[in-house]
C-alpha positions in Angstrom: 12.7 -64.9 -27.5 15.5 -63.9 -29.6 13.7 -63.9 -32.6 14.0 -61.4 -35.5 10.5 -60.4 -37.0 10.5 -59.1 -40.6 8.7 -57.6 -43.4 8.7 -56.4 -47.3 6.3 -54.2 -48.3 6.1 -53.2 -51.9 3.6 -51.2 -54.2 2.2 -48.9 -51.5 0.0 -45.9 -53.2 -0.6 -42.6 -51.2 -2.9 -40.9 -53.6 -3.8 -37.4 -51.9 -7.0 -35.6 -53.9 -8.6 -32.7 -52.8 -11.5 -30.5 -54.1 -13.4 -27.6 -53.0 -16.7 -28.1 -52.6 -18.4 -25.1 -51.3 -17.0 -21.2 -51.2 -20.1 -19.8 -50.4 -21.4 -17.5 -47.2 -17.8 -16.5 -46.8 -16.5 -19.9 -45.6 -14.3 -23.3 -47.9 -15.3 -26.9 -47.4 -12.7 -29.3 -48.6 -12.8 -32.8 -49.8 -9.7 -34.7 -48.9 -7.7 -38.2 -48.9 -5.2 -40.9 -49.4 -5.4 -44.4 -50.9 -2.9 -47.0 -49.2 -2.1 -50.6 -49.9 0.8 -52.6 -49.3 2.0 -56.4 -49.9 3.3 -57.4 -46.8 5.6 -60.8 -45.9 6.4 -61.4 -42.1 7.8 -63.2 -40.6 7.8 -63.8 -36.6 10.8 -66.6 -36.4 7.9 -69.8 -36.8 5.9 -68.7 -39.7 6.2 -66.2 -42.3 2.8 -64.5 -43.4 2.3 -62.4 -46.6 -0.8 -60.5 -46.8 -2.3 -57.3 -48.1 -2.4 -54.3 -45.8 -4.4 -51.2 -45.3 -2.0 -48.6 -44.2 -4.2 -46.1 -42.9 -6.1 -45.1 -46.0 -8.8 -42.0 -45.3 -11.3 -40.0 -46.7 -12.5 -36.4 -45.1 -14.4 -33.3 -45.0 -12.8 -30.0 -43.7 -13.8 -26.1 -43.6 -14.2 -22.8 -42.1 -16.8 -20.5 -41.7 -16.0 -16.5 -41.1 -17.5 -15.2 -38.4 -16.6 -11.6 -38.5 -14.0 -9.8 -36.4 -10.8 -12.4 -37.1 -13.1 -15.4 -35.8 -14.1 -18.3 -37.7 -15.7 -21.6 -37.1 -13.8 -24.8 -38.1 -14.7 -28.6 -38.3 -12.9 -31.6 -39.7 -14.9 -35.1 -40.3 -11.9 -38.1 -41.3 -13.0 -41.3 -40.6 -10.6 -44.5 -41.8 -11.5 -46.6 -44.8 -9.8 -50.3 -44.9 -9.1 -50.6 -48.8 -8.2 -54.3 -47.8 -11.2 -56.2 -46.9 -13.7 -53.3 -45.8 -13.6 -54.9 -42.1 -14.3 -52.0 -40.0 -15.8 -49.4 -42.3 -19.8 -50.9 -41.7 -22.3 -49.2 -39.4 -21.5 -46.1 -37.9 -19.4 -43.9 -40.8 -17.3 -42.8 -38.1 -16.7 -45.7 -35.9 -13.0 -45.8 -37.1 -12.6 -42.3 -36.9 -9.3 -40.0 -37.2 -8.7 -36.7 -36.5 -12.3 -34.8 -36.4 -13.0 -32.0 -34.3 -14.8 -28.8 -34.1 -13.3 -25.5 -33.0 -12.7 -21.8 -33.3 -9.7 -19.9 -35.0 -8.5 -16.6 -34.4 -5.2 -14.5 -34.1 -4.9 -16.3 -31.2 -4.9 -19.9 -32.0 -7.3 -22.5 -32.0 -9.7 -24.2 -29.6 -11.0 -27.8 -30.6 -13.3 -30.1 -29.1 -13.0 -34.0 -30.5 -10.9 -37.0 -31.3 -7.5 -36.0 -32.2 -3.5 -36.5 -32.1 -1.9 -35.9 -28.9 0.7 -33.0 -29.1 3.2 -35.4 -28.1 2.9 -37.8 -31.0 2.8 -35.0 -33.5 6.0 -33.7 -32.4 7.9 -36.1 -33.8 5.9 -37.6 -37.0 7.8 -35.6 -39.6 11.1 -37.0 -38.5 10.0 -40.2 -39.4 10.3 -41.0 -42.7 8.4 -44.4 -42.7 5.4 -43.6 -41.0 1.9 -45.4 -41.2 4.1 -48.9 -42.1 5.7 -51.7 -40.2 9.0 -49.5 -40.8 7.1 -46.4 -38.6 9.3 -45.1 -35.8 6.9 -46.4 -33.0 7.9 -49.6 -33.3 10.4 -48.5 -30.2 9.3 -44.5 -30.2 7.0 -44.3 -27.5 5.9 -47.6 -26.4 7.1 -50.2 -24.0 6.2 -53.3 -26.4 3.9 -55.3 -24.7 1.2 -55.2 -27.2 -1.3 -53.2 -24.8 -2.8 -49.8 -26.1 -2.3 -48.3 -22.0 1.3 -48.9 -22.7 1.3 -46.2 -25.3 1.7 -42.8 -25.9 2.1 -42.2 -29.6 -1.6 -42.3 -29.4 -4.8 -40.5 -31.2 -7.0 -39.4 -28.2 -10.7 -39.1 -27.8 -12.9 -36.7 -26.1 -10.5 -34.1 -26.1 -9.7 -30.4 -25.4 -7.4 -29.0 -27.8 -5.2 -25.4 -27.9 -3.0 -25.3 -31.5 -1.4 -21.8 -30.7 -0.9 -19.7 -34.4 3.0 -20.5 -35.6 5.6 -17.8 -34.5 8.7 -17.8 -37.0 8.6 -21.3 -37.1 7.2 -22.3 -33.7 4.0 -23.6 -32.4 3.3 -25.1 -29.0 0.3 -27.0 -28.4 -1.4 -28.7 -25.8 -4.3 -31.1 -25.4 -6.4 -32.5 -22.1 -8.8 -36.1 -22.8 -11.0 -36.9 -20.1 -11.6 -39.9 -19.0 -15.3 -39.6 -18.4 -15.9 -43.0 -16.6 -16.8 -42.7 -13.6 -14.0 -44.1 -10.5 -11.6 -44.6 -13.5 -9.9 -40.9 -13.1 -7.1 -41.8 -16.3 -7.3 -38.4 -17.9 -4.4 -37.8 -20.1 -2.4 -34.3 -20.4 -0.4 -33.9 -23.4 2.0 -30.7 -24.4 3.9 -30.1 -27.5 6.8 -27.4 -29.0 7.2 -27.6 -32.9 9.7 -25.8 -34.9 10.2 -25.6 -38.3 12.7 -22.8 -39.8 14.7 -23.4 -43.8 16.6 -26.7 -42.9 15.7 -27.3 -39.5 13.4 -29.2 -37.8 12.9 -29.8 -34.1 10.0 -30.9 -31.7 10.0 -31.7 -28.3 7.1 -33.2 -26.1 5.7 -34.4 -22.8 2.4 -36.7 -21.5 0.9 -37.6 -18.7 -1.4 -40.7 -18.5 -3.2 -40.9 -14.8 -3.6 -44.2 -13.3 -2.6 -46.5 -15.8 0.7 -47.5 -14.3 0.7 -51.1 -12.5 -1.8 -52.3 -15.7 0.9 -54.7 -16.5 1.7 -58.7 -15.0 5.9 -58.7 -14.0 6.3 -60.2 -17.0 5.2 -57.8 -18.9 2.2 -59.3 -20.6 -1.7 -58.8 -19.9 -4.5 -58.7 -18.9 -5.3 -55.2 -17.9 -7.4 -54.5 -14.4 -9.9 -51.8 -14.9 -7.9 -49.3 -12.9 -3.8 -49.2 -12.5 -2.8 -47.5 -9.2 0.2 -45.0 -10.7 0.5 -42.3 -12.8 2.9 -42.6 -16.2 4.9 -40.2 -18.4 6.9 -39.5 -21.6 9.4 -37.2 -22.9 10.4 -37.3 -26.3 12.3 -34.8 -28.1 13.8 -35.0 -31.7 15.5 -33.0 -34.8 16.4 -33.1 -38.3 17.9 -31.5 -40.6 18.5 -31.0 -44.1 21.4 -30.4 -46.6 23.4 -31.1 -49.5 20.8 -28.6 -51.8 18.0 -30.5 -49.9 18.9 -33.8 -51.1 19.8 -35.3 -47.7 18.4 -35.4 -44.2 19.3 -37.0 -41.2 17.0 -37.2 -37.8 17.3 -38.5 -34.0 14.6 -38.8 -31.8 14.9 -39.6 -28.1 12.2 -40.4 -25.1 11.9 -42.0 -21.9 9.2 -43.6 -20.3 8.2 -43.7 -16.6 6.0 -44.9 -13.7 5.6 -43.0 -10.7 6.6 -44.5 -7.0 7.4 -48.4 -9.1 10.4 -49.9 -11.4 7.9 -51.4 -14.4 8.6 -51.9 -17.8 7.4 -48.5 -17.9 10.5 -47.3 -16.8 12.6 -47.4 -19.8 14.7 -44.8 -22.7 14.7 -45.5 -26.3 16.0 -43.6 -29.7 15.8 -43.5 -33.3 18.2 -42.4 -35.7 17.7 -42.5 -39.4 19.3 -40.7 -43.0 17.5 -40.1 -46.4 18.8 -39.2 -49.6 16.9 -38.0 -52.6 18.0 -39.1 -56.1 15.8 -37.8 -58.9 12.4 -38.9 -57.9 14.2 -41.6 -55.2 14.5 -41.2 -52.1 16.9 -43.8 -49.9 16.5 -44.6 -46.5 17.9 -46.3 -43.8 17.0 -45.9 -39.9 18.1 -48.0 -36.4 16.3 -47.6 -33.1 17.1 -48.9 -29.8 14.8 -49.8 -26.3 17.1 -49.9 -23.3 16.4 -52.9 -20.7 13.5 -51.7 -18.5 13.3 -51.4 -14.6 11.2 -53.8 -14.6 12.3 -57.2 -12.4 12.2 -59.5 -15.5 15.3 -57.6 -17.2 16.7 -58.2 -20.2 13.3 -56.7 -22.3 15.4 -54.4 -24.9 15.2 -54.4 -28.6 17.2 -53.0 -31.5 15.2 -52.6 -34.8 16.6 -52.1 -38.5 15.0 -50.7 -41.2 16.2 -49.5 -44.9 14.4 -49.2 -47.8 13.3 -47.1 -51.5 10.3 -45.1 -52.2 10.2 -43.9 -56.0 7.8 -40.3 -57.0 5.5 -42.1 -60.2 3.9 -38.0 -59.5 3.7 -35.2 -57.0 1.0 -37.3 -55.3 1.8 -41.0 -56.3 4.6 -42.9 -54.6 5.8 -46.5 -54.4 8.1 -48.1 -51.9 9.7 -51.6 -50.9 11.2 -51.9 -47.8 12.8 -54.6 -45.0 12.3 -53.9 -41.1 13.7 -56.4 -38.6 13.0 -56.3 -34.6 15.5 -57.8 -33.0 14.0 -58.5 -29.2 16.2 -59.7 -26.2 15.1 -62.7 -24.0 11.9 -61.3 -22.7 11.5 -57.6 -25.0 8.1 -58.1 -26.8 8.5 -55.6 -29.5 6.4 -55.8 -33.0 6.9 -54.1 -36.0 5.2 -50.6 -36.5 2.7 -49.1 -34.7 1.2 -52.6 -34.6 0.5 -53.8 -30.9 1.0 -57.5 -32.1 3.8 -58.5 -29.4 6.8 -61.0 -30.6 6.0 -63.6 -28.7 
């Protein structure tokens, strides 16, 4: 399966608005969002597809109450909203929810109940500078690339616990428990997170736990997936950037490894990203690499190198167009996509 998968994406809009809705009783509601579409042209080494994408337009509501003392109440609603063909967005307003929790905020942090990001993935989402596209980082960041969601950690969890501690000359550590709540399943997930961001420098380092959801995967590395998997697995991920040249160029690195306890799975493998951008006027340049090792699994030979580069031009401070080109290159049996898609190369 050496095959090279490939895409162009061109007239992509992220159109942030926001507008106060409500000041009164001492609190701020806010009404937020972006507006993404893209022309997409793939191709898998048999067909080439070209298509128009969502890429993870949203609308929400956020605020704070006061409550007196240094306490206030918070609450954010987001739920997704598919610009391409609506698929998704009928029924329930939230049935393709993002980040929404509620929570209270004081001097000494934050304590949220809901769906939200894992501290791990948000360590490293600022580094990459194609996120929410088929260029985004996790197409090797923090996946194996078997095109299972239980082989992930880059992930946005539900029924969650959250602690965002309040930022300390740059630095924030955060940390996150999401129960399971079925019953003989026991695959909570334990996430923890270190942020730091000081003038040019940017760092964030990471670590998750998933329980029992090692041994979900055939040798081969493809599905299905049993109810229950009989291992715990981890991830570490750390990564920097940093910024020069009067702020016109940045370059960032991200590295993680993935394990399975007491087994040699495709689980067990390390990966990093590496990427440079330079801003010209209202341009910015960029061009990344990233690289899976070969797994311990007994199939071998699963790596994959992926290539991206591309332009994204400022029409205003919250308009921006981009066209792009990604390739994953997979080895013999390496079932890597394209983004933070879980369609495997197969």
């Amino acid at each position: 399966m050496n095959k090279i998968r490939k895409t162009v994406l061109l007239a992509t809009l992220a159109l942030p608005f926001l507008a106060v809705a409500s000041e009164a009783g001492g609190g701020n509601t806010t009404l937020y969002g972006q507006a993404r579409l893209s022309i997409d042209s793939v191709d898998n080494g048999t067909d080439r597809v070209t298509q128009i994408a969502d890429t993870e337009s949203r609308l929400g509501i956020k605020g704070f109450e006061n409550l007196g003392n240094g306490l206030k109440a918070v609450f954010q609603l987001e739920v997704a909203v598919n610009l391409e063909d609506g698929a998704g967005t009928t029924g329930t307003l939230f049935a393709r929810g993002r980040n929404s929790f509620i929570g209270l905020e004081s001097s000494l942090g934050t304590v949220a109940l809901g769906l939200y990001n894992s501290p791990y993935r948000e360590t490293t989402d600022k580094i990459d500078v194609f996120g929410s596209s088929l260029a985004d980082h996790n197409t090797i960041i923090s996946n194996v690339g078997n095109g299972n969601t239980a082989a992930e950690f880059n992930l946005r969890e539900p029924n969650t616990i959250n602690y965002w501690s309040p930022k300390f000359n740059g630095l924030q550590i955060n940390g996150q428990y999401r129960l399971d709540e079925i019953d003989g399943i026991n695959q909570d997930h334990y996430s923890v997170g270190g942020i730091y961001e000081n003038g040019p420098w940017y760092a964030g380092i990471g670590y998750e736990v998933h329980g029992n959801e090692g041994s979900l995967i055939d040798a081969d590395g493809a599905g299905p997936l049993p109810a229950v998997g009989t291992n715990d697995t981890k991830s570490f991920k750390a990564g920097v950037a940093y910024v020069f040249n009067n702020d016109k160029t940045r370059v960032g690195f991200v590295y993680d490894t993935i394990s399975e306890a007491d087994a040699d799975t495709i689980f067990d493998r390390d990966a990093y990203y590496v990427n440079l951008s330079h801003k010209l006027d209202n341009n910015v340049f960029k061009v990344g690499y990233a690289h899976a090792n070969d797994s311990d699994a007994a199939v071998g030979d699963d790596g994959a190198d992926f290539y991206f580069a591309g332009l994204s031009h400022n029409l205003s401070k919250h308009t921006e167009v981009y066209a792009q080109y990604a390739a994953t290159d997979n080895e013999d049996n390496g079932r890597f996509g394209l983004g933070n898609s879980t369609t495997a190369n197969t």
